[in-house]
N, C-alpha and C positions, 0 to 999 in steps of 0.2 A: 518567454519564461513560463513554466508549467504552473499553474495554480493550485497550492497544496491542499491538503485537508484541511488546515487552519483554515484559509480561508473561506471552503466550502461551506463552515459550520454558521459565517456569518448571513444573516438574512434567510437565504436556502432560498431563494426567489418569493420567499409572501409577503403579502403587504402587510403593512403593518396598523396595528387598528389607528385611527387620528386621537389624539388626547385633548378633550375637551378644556375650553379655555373660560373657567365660569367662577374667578375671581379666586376667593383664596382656596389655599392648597386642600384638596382632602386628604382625608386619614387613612379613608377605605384604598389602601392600595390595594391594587390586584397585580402579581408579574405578571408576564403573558407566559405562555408553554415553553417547553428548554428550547423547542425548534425555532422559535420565533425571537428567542433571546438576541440581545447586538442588534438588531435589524435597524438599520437608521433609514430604512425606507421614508425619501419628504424630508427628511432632515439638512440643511444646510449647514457648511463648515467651512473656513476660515483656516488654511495653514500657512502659517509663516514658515523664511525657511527652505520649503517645499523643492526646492531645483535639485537637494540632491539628498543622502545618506538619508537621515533617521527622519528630517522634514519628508522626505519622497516618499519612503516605507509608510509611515505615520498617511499621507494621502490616497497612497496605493489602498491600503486597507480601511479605510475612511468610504473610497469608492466601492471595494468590492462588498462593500457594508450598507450597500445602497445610498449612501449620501450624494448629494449635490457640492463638488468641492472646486472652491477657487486656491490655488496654487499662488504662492506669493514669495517674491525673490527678487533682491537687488541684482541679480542676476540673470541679464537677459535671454542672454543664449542659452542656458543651463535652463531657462524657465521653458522655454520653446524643445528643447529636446526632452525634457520631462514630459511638457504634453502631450507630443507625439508619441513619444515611447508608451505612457499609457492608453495613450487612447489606440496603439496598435495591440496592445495585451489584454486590456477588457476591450471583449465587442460589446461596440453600441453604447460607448459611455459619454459621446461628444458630447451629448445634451443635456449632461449634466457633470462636465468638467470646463473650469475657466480657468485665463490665469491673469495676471499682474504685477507689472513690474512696482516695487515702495524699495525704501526705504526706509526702515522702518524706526531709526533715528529720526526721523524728521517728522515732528509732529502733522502739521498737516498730510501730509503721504499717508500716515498709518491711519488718520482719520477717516480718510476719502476712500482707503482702501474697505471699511467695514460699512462706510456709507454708501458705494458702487457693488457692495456684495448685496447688501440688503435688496437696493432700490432695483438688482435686476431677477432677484429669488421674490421679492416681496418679507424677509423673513432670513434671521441671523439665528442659529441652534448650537452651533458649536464654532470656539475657535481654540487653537492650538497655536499659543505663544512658544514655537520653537528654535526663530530664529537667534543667532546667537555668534558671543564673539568672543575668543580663547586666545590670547596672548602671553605666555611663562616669561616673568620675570623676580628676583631675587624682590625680597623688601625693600631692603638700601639703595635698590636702583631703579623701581619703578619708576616711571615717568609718569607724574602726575596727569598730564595729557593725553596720556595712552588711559591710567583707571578713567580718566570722566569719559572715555571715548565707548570703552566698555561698559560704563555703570547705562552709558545714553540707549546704547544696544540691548543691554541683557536685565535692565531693570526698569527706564523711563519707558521705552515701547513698548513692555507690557502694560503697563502702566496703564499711556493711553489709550490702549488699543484691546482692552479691557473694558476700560470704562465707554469708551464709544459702544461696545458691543451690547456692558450691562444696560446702558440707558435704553437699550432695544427689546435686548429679551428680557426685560421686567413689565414691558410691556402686553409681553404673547403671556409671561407666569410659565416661561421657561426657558434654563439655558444651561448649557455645559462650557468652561472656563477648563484649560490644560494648559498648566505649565510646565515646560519642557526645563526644570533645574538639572541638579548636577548632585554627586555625592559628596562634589569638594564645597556645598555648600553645607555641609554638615562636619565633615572632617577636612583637618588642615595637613598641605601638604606643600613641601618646599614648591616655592616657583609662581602659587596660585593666588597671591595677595590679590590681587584684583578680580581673578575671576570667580574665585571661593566667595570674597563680600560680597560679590553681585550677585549672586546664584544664592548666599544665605540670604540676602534681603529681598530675594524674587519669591525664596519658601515662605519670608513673613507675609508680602503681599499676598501671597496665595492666601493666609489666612483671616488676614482682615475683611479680603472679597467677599468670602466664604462666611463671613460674622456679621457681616453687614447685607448681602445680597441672599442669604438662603431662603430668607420668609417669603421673595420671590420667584421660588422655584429654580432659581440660579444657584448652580453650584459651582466651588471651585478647587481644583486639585491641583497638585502637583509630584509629576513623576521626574525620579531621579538616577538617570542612567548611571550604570558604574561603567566600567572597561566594555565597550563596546566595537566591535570589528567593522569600523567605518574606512573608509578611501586613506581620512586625515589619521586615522591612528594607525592605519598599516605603513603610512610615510612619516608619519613624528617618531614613534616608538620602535626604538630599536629591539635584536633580539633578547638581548638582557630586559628591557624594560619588559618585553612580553613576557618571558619566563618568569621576573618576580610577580606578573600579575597573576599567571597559573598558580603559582607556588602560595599567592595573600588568596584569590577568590575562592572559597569553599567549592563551589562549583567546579574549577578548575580548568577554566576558560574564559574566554571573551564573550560579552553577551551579543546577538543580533540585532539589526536594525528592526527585524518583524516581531521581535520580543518587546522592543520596545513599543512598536506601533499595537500591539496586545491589550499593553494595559491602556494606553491612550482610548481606544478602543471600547475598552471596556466601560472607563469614565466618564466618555462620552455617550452611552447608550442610556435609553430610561431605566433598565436596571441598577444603575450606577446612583440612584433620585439620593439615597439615601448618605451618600457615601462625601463630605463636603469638609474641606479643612485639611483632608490626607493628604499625609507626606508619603509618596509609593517608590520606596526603590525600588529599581527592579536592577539589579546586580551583584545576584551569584551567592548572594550572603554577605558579600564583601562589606558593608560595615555592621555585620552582626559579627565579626569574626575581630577579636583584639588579636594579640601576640600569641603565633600559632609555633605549636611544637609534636617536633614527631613522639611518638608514643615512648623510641629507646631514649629520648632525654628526658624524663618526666619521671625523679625523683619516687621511689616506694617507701 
């Protein structure tokens, strides 16, 4: 795969200055240069997720941003071909690409996963809560089984695996928190009872983190994919469902997996110091946009 210009703009190969660790936060910010912007040169990160679609995009770009990144997936096989695959498209990135199988339902798993990242970086900087679990069913028929299954996936593991993190980087007086929601956690749409609560109660956590962890230099965001051109939405979504999402998203497409890894991206780097509590969607307009109408139905 050819490395675009996006990605060229991240890092550009300079180090990046070290940020002194000398208790509480100062005022005097300084950016660094636009060339040196994003650079996560020394930065460690944490993706869940990671084996395939917007988890892999989200780590791809994590690396070629100089970070040190552990890749993490209930998914063995998928975890082993991801790393391969990367480590044959950036040269020279072994040494600072891992991976790991959790699941991340499972409390201890998710713990030992941010304890075995630390203990062999020395140092936790970013993680990226983006694993996640998408089941459509009607209200009346949900199976209560199935929401605690999803609440355990797309709300308790951040949860933990959050908090194991923040007890870390409140240590260093720095960290960046991503959570990977949903648009359906803002807006309601037939089929998503369970997935929508989970994803609207992942954007409250995102806030609380973020109200309680910023005095430590720990920030916490959360981005919210709309229509995205992944593996599972070119096989769930028929061509009707495609066409009324051109026809709702002002953009008038699907978004990318590297759009999404953009802003992830972006929250993650020290330019982002300032930025804690957002809710970021990044799709198309699509809920800036109520009941659209062509211009000949619209009443003079």
């Amino acid at each position: 795969m050819k490395i675009s210009v996006f990605d060229k703009h991240f890092c550009g190969g300079r180090h990046r200055p070290a940020i002194p660790n000398d208790g509480p936060i100062a005022l005097n910010v300084k950016l660094r240069e636009t060339s040196n912007m994003f650079c996560l040169k020394d930065r460690v990160a944490v993706v869940t997720g990671a084996a395939r679609g917007i988890g892999y995009a989200i780590s791809r770009q994590l690396l070629l941003a100089g970070a040190t990144v552990t890749l993490s997936d209930i998914d063995d096989k998928g975890l082993e071909a991801a790393h391969k695959k990367l480590c044959d498209e950036i040269p020279g990135v072994g040494d600072r690409l891992f991976y790991a199988h959790c699941d991340v339902s499972k409390d201890d798993q998710a713990v030992k996963l941010i304890e075995d990242a630390h203990a062999r970086s020395g140092r936790i900087d970013i993680l990226v809560n983006n694993a996640g679990m998408a089941q459509l069913s009607m209200f009346l028929e949900l199976d209560p089984a199935k929401f605690r299954q999803m609440m355990a996936v797309n709300l308790f593991a951040p949860f933990i695996l959050s908090q194991a993190a923040a007890r870390l980087m409140m240590k260093a007086n720095y960290g960046r928190i991503v959570n990977i929601a949903s648009i359906s956690g803002v807006r309601a749409s037939k089929g998503r009872t369970a997935y929508g609560s989970t994803k609207a109660a992942l954007i409250h956590l995102t806030k609380q983190i973020a109200m309680e962890m910023g005095r430590y230099g720990v920030t916490a965001n959360a981005v919210l994919p709309g229509p995205v051109d992944t593996d599972m939405a070119r096989t769930m979504h028929t061509a009707e469902t495609r066409k009324k999402y051109h026809e709702t998203v002002p953009a008038n497409r699907y978004g990318t997996e590297d759009e999404i890894a953009a802003a992830v991206v972006f929250l993650a780097s020290e330019e982002a110091a300032y930025l804690n509590g957002v809710i970021c969607p990044v799709d198309g307009g699509y809920l800036a946009a109520g009941i659209q109408f062509d211009d000949i139905d619209l009443k003079k």
